[in-house]
N, C-alpha and C positions, 0 to 999 in steps of 0.2 A: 434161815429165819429172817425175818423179815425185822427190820431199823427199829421200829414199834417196841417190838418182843426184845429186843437187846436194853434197849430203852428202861422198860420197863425191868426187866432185870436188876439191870444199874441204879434204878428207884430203891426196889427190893434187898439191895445189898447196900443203903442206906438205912433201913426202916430202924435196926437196933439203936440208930442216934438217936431219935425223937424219945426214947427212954433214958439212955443216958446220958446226952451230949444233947440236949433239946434245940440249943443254939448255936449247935452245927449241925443240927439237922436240914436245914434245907440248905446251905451252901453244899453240904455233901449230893442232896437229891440232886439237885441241879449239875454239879459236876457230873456225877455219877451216868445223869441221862445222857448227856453230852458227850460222856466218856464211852456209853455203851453205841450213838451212834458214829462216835470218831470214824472209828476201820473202814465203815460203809463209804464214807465218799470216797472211797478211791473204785467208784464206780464212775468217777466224774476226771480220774487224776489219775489213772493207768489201771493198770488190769486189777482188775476187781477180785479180792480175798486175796491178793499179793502183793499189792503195792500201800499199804496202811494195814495189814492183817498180820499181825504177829503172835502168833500162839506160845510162842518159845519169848522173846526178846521184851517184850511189857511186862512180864514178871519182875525185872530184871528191875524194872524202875518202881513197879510196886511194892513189891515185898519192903522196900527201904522206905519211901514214900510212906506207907503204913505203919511205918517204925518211929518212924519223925511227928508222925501225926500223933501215934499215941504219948512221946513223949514231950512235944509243944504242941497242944492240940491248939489251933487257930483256926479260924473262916480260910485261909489259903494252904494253909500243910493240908486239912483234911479234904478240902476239895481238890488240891493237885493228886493225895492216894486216890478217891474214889475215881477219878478222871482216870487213871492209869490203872486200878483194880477192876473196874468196868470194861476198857478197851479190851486188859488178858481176857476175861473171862468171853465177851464178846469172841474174841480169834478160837477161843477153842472150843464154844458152844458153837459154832459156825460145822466143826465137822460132825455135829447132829443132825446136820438138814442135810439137803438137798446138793449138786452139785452145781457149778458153775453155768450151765448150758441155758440158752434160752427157756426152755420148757424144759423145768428139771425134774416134770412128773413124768416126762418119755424113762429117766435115768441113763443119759449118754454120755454122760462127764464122770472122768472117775478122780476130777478133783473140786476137794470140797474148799479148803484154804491150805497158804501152802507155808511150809516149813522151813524157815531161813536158815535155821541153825543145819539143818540136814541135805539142803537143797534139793528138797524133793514137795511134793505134794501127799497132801493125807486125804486120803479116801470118806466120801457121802458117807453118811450111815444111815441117815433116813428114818430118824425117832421121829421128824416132822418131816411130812413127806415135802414140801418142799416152800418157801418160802409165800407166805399170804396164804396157804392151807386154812380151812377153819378149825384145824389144832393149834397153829401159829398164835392165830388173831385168842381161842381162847387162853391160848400163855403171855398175849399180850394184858388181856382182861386181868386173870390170877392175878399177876406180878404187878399189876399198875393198881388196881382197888387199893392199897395200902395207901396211896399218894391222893386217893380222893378223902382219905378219913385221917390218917395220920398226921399230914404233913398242914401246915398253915396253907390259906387260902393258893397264895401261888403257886405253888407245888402241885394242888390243887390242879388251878386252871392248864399248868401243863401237862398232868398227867390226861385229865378229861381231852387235853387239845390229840394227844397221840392217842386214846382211845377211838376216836372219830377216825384220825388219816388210815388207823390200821385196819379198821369196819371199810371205810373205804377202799382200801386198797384190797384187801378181800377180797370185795365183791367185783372186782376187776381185774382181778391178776391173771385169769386164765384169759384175758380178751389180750393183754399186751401185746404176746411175741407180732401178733398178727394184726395189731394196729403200726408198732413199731416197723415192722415189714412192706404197708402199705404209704408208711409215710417216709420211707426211704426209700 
């Protein structure tokens, strides 16, 4: 799935503060966003869905992080849980798409992110066929509309900002492998 849709996620597993917690509500959005695209830069910082992608081991920090939060809820306990309940959820919605491979609508990668605890890799499953799909970008839309009505203005203008790059990145995702190809 593509940064957007993680993103947005990480929004959507904010949305119940803005009814109970109104004034953690957007420190949680904002962590939460930031938390859903943590994992993805280690497309920039070693192998991509292994080197920031923990599907097993972010648990490990949320579950307690969520516990702290509920019982001193503050603008930084709750935004450290959702930063680290965003990243799990991120690592293990990750083996719904697509796999690793350049062009992972060919399906030539049989790793989707990989499992540290286990030291092995978990296999694609391909509910979205592959990241910037336009099932992706409509799970980007779903999950992010809450942040343009729910949340105060800035939340808002972030949610709107990642609506755009993921529209964007859509409509270009199939041109990549083969522009990256030409430009290396």
């Amino acid at each position: 799935m593509m940064a957007t849709t993680h993103a947005a996620v990480g929004l959507l597993l904010a949305v119940p503060l803005t009814f109970v917690a109104p004034e953690l509500a957007a420190p949680a959005a904002i962590a939460a966003i930031a938390g859903g695209v943590f994992p993805d830069l280690d497309l920039f910082a070693g192998v991509h869905r292994k080197t920031l992608h923990f599907p097993d081991y972010y648990w490990l920090g949320a579950v307690p992080a969520l516990a702290v939060a509920a019982l001193r809820p503050s603008a930084v306990t709750v935004a450290v849980a959702y930063f680290l309940l965003s990243a799990a959820v991120h690592s293990v919605s990750d083996t719904f798409g697509a796999g690793t491979e350049p062009r992972p609508w060919e399906r030539t990668s049989a790793e989707a992110v990989y499992l540290h605890s286990r030291s092995r890799w978990l296999r694609p499953r391909y509910l979205v066929r592959y990241d910037g799909a336009p099932e992706d970008y409509l799970l980007t839309v779903l999950f992010m509309s809450p942040g343009l009505i729910l949340f105060d203005p800035p939340v808002g203008r972030v949610a709107l900002t990642f609506l755009v790059v993921g529209g964007a990145y859509t409509l270009v995702r199939k041109r990549l492998p083969d522009l990256e190809e030409r430009l290396l």
